[in-house]
C-alpha positions in Angstrom: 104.9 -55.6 -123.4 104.5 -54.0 -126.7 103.2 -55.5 -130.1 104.2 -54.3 -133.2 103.6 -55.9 -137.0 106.5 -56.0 -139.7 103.9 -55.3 -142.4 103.7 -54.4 -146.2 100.9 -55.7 -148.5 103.8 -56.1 -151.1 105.8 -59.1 -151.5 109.4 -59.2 -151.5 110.2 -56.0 -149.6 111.7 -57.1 -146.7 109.4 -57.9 -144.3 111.3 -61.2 -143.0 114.5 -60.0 -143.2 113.3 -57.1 -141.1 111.6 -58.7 -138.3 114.3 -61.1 -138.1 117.1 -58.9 -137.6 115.5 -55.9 -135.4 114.4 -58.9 -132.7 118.0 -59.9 -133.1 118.9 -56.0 -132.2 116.5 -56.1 -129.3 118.0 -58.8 -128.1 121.6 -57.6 -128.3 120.9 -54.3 -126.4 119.0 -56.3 -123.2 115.3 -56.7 -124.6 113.4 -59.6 -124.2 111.8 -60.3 -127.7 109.2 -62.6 -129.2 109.2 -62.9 -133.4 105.7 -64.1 -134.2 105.5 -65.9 -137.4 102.7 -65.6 -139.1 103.4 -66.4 -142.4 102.1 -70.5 -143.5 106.1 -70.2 -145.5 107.8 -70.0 -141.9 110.5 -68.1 -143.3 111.3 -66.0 -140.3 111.1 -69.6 -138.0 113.8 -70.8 -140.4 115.3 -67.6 -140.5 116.1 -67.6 -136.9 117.2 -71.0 -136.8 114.8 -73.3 -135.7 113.1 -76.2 -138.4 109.5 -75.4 -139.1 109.1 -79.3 -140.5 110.0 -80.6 -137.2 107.9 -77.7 -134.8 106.5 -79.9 -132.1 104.1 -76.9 -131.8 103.3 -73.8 -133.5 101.5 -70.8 -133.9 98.5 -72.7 -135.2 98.0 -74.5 -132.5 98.2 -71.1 -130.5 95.2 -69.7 -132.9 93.3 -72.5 -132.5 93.6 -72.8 -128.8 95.2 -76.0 -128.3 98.2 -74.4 -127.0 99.7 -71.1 -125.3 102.4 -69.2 -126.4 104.3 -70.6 -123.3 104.1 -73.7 -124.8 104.7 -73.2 -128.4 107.3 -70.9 -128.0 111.2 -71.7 -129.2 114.5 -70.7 -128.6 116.5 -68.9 -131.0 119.8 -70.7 -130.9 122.0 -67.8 -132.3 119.5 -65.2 -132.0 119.0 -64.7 -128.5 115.0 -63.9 -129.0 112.0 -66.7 -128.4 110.1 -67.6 -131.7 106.6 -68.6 -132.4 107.3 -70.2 -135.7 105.1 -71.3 -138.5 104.8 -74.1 -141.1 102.5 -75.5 -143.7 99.7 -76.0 -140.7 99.1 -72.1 -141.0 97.8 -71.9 -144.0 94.9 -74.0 -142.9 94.3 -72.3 -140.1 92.5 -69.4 -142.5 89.6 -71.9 -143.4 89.4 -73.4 -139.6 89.2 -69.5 -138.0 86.5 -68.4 -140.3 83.9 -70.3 -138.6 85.1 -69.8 -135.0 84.2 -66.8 -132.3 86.5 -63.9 -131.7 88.5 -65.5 -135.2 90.7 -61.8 -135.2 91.4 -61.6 -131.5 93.3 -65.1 -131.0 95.9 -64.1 -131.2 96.0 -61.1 -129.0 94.5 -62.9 -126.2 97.4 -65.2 -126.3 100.2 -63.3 -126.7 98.7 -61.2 -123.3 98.5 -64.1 -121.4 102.2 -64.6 -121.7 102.7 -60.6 -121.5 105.0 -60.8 -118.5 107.5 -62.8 -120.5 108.6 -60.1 -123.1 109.3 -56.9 -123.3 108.5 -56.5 -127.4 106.5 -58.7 -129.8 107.4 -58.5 -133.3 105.0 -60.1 -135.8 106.0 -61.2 -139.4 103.1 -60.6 -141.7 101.9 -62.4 -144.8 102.0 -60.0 -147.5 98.1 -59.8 -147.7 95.1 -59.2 -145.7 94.0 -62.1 -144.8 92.6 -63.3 -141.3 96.1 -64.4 -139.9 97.0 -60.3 -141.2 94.3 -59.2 -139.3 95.1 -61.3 -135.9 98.4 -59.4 -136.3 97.3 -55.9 -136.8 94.4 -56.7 -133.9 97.3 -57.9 -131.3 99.7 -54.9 -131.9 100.0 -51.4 -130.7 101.8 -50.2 -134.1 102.8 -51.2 -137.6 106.0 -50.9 -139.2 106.2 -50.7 -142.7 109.6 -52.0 -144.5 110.0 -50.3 -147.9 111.5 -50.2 -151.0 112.2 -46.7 -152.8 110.6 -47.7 -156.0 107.4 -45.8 -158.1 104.9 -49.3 -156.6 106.3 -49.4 -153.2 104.3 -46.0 -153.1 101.0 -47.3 -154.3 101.1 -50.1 -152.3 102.2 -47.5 -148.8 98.9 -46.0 -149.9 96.9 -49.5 -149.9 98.0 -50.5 -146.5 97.8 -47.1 -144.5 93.9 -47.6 -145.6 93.9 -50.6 -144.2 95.2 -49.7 -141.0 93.0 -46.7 -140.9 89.8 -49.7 -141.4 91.2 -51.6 -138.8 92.1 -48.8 -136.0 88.3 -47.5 -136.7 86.9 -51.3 -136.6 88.9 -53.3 -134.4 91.9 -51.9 -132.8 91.9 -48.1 -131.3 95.4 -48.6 -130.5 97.0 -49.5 -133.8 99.2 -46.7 -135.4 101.4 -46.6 -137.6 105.2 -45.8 -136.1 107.4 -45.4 -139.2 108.6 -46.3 -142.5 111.7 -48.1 -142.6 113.6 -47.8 -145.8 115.0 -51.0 -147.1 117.2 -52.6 -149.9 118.8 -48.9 -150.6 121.1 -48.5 -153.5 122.7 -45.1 -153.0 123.8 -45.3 -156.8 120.0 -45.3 -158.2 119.0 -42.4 -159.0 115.0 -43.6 -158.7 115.7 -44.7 -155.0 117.2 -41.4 -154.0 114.1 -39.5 -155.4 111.5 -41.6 -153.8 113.4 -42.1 -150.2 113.7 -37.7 -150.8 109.7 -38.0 -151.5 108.9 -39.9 -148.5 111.0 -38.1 -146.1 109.3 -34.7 -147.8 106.2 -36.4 -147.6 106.0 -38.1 -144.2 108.7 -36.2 -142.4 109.7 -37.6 -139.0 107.3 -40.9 -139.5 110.3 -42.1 -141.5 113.0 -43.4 -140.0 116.5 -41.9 -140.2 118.2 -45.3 -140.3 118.2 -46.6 -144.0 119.0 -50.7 -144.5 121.5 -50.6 -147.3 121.2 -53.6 -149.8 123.4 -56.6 -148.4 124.5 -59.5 -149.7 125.3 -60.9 -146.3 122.1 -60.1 -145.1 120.4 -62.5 -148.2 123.4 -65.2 -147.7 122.2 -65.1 -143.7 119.1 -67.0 -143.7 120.3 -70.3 -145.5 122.7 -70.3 -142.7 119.6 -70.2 -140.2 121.2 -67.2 -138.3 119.7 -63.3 -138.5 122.4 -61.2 -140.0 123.6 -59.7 -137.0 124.7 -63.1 -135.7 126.1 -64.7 -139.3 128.2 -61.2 -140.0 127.8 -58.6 -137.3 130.6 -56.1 -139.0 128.5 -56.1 -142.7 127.0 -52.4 -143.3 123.4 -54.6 -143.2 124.1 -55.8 -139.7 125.3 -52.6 -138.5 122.4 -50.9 -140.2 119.6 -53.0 -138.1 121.1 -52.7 -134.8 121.3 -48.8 -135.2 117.7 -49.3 -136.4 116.8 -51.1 -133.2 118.7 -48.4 -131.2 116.8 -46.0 -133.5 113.1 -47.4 -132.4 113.9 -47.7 -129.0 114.6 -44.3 -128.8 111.8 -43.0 -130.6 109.3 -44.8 -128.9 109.7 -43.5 -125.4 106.6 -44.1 -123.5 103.8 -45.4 -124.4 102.3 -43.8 -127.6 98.4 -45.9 -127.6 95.5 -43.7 -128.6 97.6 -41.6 -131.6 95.8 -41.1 -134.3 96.9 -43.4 -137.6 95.6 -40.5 -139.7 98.8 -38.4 -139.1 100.7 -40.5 -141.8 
């Protein structure tokens, strides 16, 4: 089983929309996927279909022990992937962990009890480190980073590759960071094209060649509780995340634990 985060210590660049759709990818080309939600807003639950308001249980309950991912764990009824989802209960959870033992590994000794079950774990990400961000980034073997080619989607790259550096030196040797994922592209700004030319300059082959166009079936998707693969698999958004998921699989060959995070 591998564990990677969807993470980006920027709002509003993706993140949901990401995770969503790549365990929707997996899915489609034979993988058995879990989409962790770790954000208290449960977007990605609701995203994949399933009600946060009416969650029986949730990943709350997984960090706080009362129940194991086996047992928490939904369905995706379009998406073909299990969900841990999320609600209102999560944001809680950050005052409840801070008092408790092994508060940033609850997660990861979870998710590896049900390791057998999955081939990939995707985990959504609040956009911030908080102590649900770092149960994510201490569960998975790799990080990656949805962006936007604008001028502060570079400062805040720079922010979170020092975080990941903190925790691989502090808490998780295996974390890396795979790739950057371009997101939202507009071919017709001039800005984007410089900055997604800067970062492929810049980072070279951590970026990934696959480049998510902006979609407006992939933004009509959610309210329809499907990934955008499922609601409209022929849109250029659809399209572009399964060739990302085709894309990752690839690259990823075998196992890649013990690189170094400095390389990006």
């Amino acid at each position: 089983m591998r564990t990677f985060c969807i993470a980006n210590q920027k709002g509003g660049v993706g993140k949901t929309t990401t995770t969503v759709n790549l365990a929707a990818g997996l899915a489609q080309l034979g993988q058995r996927v879990l989409l962790v939600d770790l954000d208290p807003q449960g977007n990605a639950t609701m995203g994949s279909g399933i009600d946060k308001r009416a969650l029986p249980l949730s990943v709350y309950d997984v960090l706080l022990e009362s129940a194991s991912v086996a047992e928490a764990r939904q369905r995706s009824p379009s998406g073909g992937f299990d969900v841990l989802g999320a609600n209102r209960d999560l944001a809680g959870a950050e005052v409840e962990l801070v008092a408790l033992e092994r508060r940033n590994e609850r997660l990861r000794d979870a998710l590896a009890a049900a390791s057998a079950d999955h081939d990939f774990v995707l985990i959504d990400c609040p956009p911030s480190l908080s102590l649900l961000t770092l149960n994510g980034l201490c569960s998975a073997n790799g990080v990656f980073v949805p962006m936007q080619c604008e001028y502060f989607a570079l400062e805040g790259l720079s922010d979170l590759v020092n975080t990941i550096k903190q925790v691989h030196a502090n808490l998780n040797r295996h974390l890396i960071i795979i790739g950057l994922l371009r997101v939202m592209f507009d071919p017709r700004i001039t800005l984007q094209q410089q900055v997604s030319d800067q970062l492929s300059k810049h980072f070279g082959e951590k970026v990934f060649n696959t480049i998510i166009p902006r979609n407006v079936r992939l933004a009509e998707a959610p309210s329809y509780g499907q990934p955008g693969l499922v609601f409209d698999p022929s849109s250029k958004g659809a399209q572009a995340y399964l060739e990302f998921a085709r894309e990752m699989l690839t690259r990823l060959g075998p196992e890649r634990a013990g690189e170094s995070p400095a390389a990006i």
